[in-house]
N, C-alpha and C positions, 0 to 999 in steps of 0.2 A: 390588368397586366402592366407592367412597365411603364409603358406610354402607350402602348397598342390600343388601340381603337377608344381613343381618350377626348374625345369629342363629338360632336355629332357633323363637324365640318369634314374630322377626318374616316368620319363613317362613311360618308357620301363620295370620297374620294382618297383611296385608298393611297395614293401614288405618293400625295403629300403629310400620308399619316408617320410621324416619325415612332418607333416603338422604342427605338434604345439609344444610349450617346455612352463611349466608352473612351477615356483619355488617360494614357500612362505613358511614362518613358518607356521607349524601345530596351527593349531586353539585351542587355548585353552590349547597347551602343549608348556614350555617354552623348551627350548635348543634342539627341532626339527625341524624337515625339510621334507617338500614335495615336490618331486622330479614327475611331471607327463612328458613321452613323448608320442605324437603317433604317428602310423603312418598306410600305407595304405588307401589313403582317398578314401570312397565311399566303404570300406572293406563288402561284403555278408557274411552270415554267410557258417561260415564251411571256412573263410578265415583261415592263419596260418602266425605265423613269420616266418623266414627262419632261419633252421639249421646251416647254412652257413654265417651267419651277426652277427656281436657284434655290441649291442645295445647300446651304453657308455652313461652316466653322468659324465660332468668332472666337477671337481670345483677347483677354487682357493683363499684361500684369498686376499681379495682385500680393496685398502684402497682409497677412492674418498675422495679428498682436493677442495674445492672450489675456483675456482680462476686457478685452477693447469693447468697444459698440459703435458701430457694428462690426460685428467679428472681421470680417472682410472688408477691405478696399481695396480697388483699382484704380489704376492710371485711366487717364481719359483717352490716351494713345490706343488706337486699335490696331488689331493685327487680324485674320482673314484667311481662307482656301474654300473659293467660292466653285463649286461646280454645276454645270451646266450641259446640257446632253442633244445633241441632234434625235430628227425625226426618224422612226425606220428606215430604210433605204432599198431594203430588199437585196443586198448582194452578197450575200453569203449567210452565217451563222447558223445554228443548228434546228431554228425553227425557220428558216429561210430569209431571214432578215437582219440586219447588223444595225446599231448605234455605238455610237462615239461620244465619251466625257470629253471633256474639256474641265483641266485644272486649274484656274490661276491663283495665286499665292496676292496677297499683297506687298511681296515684297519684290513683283514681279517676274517670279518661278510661274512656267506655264508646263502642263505636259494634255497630250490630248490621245488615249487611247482607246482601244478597242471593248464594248463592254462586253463582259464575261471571260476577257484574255488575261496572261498575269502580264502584270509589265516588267519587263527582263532589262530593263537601260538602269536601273538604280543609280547610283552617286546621291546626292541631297534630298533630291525628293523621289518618291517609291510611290506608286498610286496604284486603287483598283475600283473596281466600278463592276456589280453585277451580283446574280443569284447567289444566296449561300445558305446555310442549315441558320435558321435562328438560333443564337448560343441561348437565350435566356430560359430560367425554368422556374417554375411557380405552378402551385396546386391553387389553380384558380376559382373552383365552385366551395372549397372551402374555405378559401380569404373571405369571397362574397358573402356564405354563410357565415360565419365569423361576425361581419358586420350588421347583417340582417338581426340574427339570436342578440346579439348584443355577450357571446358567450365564445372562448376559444374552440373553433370548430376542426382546429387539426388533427392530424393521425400521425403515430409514427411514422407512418412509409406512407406517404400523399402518392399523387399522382398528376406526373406531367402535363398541362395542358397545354405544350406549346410542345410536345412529342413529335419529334420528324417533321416539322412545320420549316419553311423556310421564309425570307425576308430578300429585299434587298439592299444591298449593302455599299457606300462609299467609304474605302481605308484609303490611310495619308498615315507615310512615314516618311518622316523627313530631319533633316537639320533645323533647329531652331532658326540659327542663326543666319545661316548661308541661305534661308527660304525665307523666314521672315522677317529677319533684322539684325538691326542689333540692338539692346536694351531690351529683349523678351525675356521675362522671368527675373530670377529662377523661381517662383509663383506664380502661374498664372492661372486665370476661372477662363472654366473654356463653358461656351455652348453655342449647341446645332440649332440650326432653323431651315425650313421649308419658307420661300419666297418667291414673291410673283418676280417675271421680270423687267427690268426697266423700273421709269418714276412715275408717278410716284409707287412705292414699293408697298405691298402689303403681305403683311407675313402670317400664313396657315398657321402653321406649328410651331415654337418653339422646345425646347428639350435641356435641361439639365439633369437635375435626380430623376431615381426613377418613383414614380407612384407619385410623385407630385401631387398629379390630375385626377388618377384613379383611385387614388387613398383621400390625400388631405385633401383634395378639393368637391370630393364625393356631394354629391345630393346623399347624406342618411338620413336628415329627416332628425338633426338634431341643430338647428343651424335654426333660430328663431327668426332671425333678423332677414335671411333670406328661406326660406321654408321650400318657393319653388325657382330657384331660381338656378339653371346652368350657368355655372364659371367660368368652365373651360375656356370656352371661345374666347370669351373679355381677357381671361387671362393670356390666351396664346399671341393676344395680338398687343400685349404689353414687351415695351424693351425688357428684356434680363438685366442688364445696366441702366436703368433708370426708367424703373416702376412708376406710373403718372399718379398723381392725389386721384384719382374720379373714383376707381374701384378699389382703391389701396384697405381701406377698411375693411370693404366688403370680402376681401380677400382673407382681412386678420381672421374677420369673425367667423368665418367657413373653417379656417386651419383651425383656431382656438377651440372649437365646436368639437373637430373631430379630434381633438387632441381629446377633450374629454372622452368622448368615445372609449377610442383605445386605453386611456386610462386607468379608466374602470372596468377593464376586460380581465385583469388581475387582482381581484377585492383584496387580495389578503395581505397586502403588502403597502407602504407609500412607496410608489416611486420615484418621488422627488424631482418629478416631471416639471411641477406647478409651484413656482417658489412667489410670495408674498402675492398669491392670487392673478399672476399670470403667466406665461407657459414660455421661457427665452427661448425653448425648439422653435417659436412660431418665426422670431426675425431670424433664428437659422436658415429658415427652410425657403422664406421669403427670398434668400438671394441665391435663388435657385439655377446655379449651372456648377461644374465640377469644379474641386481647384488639386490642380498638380503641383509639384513641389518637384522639379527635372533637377536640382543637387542630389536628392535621393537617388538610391537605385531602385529598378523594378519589382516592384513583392504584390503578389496577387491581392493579398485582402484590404489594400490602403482606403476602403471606401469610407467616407466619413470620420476619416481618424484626423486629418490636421481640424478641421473645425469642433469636433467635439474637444480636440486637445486644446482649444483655444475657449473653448465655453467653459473647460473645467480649468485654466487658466497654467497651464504648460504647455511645454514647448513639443510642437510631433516629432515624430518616428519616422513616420513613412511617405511616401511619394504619395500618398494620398491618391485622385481621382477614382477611378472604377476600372477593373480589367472585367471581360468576358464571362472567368469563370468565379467569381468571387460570388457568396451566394447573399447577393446584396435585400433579398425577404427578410431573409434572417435576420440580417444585421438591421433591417429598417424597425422591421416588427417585433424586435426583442427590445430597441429604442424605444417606442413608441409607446408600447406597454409597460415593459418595467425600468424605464430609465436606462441612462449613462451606469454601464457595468451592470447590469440588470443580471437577473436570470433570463435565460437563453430560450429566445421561442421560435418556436421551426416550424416550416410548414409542411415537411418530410419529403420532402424534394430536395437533393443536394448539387444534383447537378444536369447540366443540359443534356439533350440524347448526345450527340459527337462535345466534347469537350472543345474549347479554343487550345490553338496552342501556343507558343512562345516565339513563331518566325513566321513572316509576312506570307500570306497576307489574312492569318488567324484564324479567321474561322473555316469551318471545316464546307467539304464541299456541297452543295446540294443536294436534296433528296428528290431523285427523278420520279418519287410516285409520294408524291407527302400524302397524308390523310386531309379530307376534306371536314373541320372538325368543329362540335359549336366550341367555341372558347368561354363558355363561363360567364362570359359579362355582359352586366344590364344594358340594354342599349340605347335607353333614355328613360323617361318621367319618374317618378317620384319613387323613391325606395321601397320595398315588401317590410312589414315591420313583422316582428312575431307576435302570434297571440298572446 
């Protein structure tokens, strides 16, 4: 799934598993920015963040040149809305106990509310903090199979496996400028992380695209170079802006591995994936967090459009990052398999059980009785191959 339960750190602790990172301009308000993360997948009610974890948004501007290598740069200036949650307290709330975010901005916006409440003060910055319905959907024991057969194992009409599930959720709507600065954008690569707190700092999760972890960095058991070797963790604890030499490799040849994979899930076709014997999706995918374009306005499916518009060397369209309900399988796994303008592969899920919507604070509200449900995904060693 997504980023849900996409390591084996964040198997063992659920609180700092990020599953999703969603960043588009605010709908209908020019010069902001919605910031959604979640995490806890499969979260019961009466779950909690952890006292203990910094919630980060980090951003930078960035400037994508078409034609360029690497497609993306940033400024070294960073920009921030780190959140942080007190302990239960026990005085009120509907399982008998209340905690409190705490928001600060780096541009020194602070707000600190109630979690699970909306927050009704808005002007520059809008925040939330608490249980919500998972927006994301994906037919996950058929992706799995999928990779296992080495064959497309969808159906027209899949099935949900993140149906009625819930997550928890930090949203940030705000003013760019009046919150974060001035000189933010109008490009910027955003991505979330789960962090200890204090120094020195070590960081659980990171999060940009989604399936990063779960797709290209998969153990399938086609990856010679490392054959048994989990990723994830190495890679979670790598900056997003500035990837170290140690595992940089090891990283190519996992995505390059799986690129071939999916590749070849389509024989009858070249996709035009793999040009003079290697795969330019790999440093795509390698500067893994979103990038928004805030001059645009809002349009739900901008997922991966300014960067492939820069890979096939024009100018974008769209505000690019990721909204809620954009069915970003789709677009990943029809990439994957048959290329930039490919034919279209589905995985017959199109959209979440409650959709997102268009005004703060998106996603819909919880489900008081979710399903207790397997999710489909391996939860370590070595991949099932087919006979």
């Amino acid at each position: 799934m997504s980023d849900h339960l996409s390591s084996q750190r964040a198997l063992r602790d659920p609180v700092v598993d990020l599953t999703d990172l969603y960043a588009f301009p605010t709908p209908g308000a020019d010069g902001r920015l919605t910031l959604i993360m979640n995490v806890f997948p499969g979260a019961q009610a009466g779950a909690a963040f952890s006292d203990a974890v910094a919630y980060r948004f980090r951003l930078r501007t960035a400037t994508v040149r078409p034609g360029d290598h690497p497609l993306t740069r940033f400024e070294a200036a960073e920009h921030s809305v780190t959140v942080t949650f007190s302990d239960l307290d026990g005085t009120g709330g509907t399982d008998g106990s209340r905690q409190t975010a705490t928001f600060l901005t780096s541009g020194g916006s602070a707000r600190t509310v109630v979690v699970g409440e909306p927050d009704d003060a808005g002007g520059d910055l809008r925040v939330f903090a608490g249980l919500r319905m998972d927006p994301f959907f994906m037919d996950v024991p058929a992706e799995v199979r999928t990779r296992r057969t080495r064959e497309l194992a969808f159906r027209p009409v899949g099935t949900n496996s993140v149906e009625g599930q819930n997550a928890l959720s930090v949203i940030v709507d705000c003013d760019v400028r009046a919150v974060l600065g001035d000189g933010v954008g109008p490009v910027v690569a955003v991505v979330a992380e789960t962090t200890t707190l204090g120094r020195p700092m070590s960081r659980f999760e990171r999060k940009g695209r989604p399936e990063m972890k779960n797709f290209m960095l998969s153990q399938n058991g086609n990856d010679p170079a490392n054959p048994e070797l989990d990723l994830r963790d190495l890679y979670n604890l790598e900056d997003a802006f500035a990837l170290g030499d140690t595992y940089l490799a090891a990283f190519r040849a996992r995505i390059d591995a799986n690129l071939d994979l999916f590749n070849s899930l389509d024989p009858r076709k070249d996709s035009g994936l793999k040009v003079n014997g290697r795969y330019p999706l790999t440093d795509l995918l390698l500067d893994d967090f979103l990038v928004v374009d805030l001059s645009k306005p809002y349009s739900e499916d901008g997922f991966l459009e300014i960067e492939l518009a820069a890979l096939e060397g024009r100018t974008h369209v769209s505000c690019g990052g990721r909204t809620p309900n954009h069915d970003v399988i789709d677009a990943l796994y029809t990439l994957i398999v048959n290329g930039i303008g490919g034919e279209a592969v589905s995985d017959g899920v199109d959209r979440a059980t409650v959709p997102a919507t268009t005004t703060f604070p998106y996603l819909a509200p919880p489900n008081h009785h979710p399903p207790v449900a397997d999710p489909g995904v391996p939860m370590g060693g070595r991949p099932e191959r087919s006979a």
